[in-house]
Structure formats: C-alpha cells, structure tokens
Backbone bond lengths (Angstrom), bond angles and torsions (degrees), N, CA, C in turn:
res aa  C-N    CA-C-N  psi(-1)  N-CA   C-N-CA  omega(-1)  CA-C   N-CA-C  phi
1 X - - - 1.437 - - 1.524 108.57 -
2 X 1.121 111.92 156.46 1.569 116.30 -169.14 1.372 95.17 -139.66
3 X 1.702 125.69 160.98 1.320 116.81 151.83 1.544 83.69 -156.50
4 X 2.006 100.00 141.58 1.344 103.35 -178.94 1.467 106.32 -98.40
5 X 1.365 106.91 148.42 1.509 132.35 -175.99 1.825 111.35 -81.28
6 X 1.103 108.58 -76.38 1.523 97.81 -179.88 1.496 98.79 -144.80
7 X 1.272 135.11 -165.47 1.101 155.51 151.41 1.554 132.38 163.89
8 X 1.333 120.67 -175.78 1.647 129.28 -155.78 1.830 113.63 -128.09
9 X 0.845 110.18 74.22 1.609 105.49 167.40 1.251 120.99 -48.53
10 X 1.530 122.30 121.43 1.780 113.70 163.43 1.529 93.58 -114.42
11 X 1.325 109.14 143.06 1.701 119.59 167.27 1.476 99.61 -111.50
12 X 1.241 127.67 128.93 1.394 129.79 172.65 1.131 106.77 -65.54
13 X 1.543 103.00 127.64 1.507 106.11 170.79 1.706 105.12 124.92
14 X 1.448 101.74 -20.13 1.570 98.60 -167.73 1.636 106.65 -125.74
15 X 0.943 124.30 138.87 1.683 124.29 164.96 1.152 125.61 -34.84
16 X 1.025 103.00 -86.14 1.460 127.99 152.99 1.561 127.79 -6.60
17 X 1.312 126.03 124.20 1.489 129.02 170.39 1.283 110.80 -107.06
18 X 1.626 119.82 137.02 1.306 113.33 166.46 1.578 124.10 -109.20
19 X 1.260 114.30 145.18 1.704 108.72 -166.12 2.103 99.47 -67.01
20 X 0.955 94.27 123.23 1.801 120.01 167.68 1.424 103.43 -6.19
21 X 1.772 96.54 -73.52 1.259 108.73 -123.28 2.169 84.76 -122.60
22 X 1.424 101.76 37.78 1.844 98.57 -172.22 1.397 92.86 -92.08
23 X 1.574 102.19 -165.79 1.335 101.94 167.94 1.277 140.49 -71.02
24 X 1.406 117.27 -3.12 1.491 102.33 162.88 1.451 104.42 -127.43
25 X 1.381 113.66 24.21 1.309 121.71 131.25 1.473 154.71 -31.15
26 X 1.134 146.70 -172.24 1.723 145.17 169.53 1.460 87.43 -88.76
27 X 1.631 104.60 155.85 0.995 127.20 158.41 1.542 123.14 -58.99
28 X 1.562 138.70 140.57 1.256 157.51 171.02 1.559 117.57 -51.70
29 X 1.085 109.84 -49.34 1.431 136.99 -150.84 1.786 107.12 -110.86
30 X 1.331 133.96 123.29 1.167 129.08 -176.43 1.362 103.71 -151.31
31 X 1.169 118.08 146.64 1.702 121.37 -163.16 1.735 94.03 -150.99
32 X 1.764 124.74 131.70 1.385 112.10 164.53 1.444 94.01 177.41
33 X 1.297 118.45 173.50 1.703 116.38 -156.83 1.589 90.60 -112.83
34 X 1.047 94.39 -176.84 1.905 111.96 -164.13 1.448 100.25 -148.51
35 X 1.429 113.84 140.18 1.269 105.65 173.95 1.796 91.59 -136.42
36 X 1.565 108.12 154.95 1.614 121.61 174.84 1.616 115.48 -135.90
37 X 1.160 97.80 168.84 1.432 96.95 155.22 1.917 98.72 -172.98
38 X 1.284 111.04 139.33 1.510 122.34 -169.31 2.087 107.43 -140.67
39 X 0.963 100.36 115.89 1.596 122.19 177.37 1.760 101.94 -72.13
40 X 1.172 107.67 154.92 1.705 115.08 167.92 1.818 99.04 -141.76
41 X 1.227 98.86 136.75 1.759 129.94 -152.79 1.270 94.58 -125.76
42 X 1.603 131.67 70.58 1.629 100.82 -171.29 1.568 115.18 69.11
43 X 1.147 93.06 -117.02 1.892 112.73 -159.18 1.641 92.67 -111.05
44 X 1.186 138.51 -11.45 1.321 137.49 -177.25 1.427 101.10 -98.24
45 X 1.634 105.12 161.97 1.138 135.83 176.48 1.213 134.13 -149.94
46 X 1.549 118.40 118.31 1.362 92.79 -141.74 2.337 73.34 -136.53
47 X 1.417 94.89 154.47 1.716 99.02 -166.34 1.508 111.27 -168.70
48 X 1.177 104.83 154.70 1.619 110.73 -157.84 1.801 93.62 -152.55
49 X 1.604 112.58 128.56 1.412 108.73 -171.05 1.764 94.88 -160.48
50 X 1.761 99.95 138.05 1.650 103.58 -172.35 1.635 90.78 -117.88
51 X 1.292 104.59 169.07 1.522 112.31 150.65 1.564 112.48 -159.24
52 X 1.430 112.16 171.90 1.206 122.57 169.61 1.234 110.37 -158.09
53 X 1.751 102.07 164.04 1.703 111.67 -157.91 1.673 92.93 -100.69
54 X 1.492 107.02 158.94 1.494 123.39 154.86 1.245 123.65 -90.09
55 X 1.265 127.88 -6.49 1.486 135.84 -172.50 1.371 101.85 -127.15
56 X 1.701 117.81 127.82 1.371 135.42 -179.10 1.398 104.84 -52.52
57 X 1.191 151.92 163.09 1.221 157.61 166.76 1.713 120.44 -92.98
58 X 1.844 84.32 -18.43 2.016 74.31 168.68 1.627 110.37 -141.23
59 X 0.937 140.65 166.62 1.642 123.44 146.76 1.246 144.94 -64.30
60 X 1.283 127.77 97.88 1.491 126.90 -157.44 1.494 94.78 101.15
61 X 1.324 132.87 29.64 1.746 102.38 163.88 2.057 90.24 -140.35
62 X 1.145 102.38 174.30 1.550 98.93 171.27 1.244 107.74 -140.88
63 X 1.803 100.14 70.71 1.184 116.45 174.70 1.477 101.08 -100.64
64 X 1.491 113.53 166.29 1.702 126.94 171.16 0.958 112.88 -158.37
65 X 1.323 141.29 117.87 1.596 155.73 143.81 1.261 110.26 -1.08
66 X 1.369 128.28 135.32 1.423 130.29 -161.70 1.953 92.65 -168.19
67 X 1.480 90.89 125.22 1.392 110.27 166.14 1.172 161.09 -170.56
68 X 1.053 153.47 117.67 1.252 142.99 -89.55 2.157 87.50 -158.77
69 X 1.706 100.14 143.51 1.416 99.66 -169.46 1.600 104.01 -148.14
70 X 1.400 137.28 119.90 1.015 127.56 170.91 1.704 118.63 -103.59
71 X 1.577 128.99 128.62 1.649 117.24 -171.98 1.642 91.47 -118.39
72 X 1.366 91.98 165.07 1.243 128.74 162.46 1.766 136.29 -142.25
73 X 1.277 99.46 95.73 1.339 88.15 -167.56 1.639 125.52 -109.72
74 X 0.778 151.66 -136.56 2.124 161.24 -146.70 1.301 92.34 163.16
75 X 1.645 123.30 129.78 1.530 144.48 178.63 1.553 105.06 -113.85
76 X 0.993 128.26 74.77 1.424 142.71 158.62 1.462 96.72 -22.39
C-alpha cells in the first residue's frame, strides 16, 4: 500500500506548478502486490522484483502504476 504525501507538477511550457495530488490531480491512495526473487553468491546478492497497483491513479483514465526493480548487493 502506498499513500502519497504531497507533491509539485511542472508541465514544460507553463509557469505555473500544479499540486500532484489536488483535485484534478492523481489519486492519494494506492494499493497492489509486488512480487521478487533475489539469489545469494557468497557475499553477493543479486534480485529482480515487479509490482503493480489495483487502483487507477486518476479519475477518468485507466492508468496503473507498474514497476519493475533490479539490486545488487555486498553482505558484510
């Protein structure tokens, strides 16, 4: 689950900033599962993990959050 806090839109081209998350803004509130999986090499770590949301991000669009993460890490 996610919920966004504040933020600043710039559109190139315009002065003006619009707040993120107003009313004709993105949605606040985001909910969606994650999946991973990460190997250990010794002292390495190596991992690959996606997710996606269940809740549209705006009203009137049928957009959804989508994301994808690759790590690499050293185990002290």
């Amino acid at each position: 689950m996610a919920y966004g806090v504040g933020g600043k839109t710039k559109i190139d081209g315009v002065s003006e900033k619009a707040d993120t998350f107003g009313d004709d803004g993105l949605k606040r509130f985001d909910a969606g599962l994650g999946l991973g999986v990460a190997f250990e090499f010794g002292k390495i770590v190596v991992g690959v993990e996606t997710g996606t949301s269940f809740t549209k991000v705006a009203s009137g669009a049928s957009a959804y959050n989508l994301s994808a993460l690759a790590t690499i890490g050293y185990k002290f």
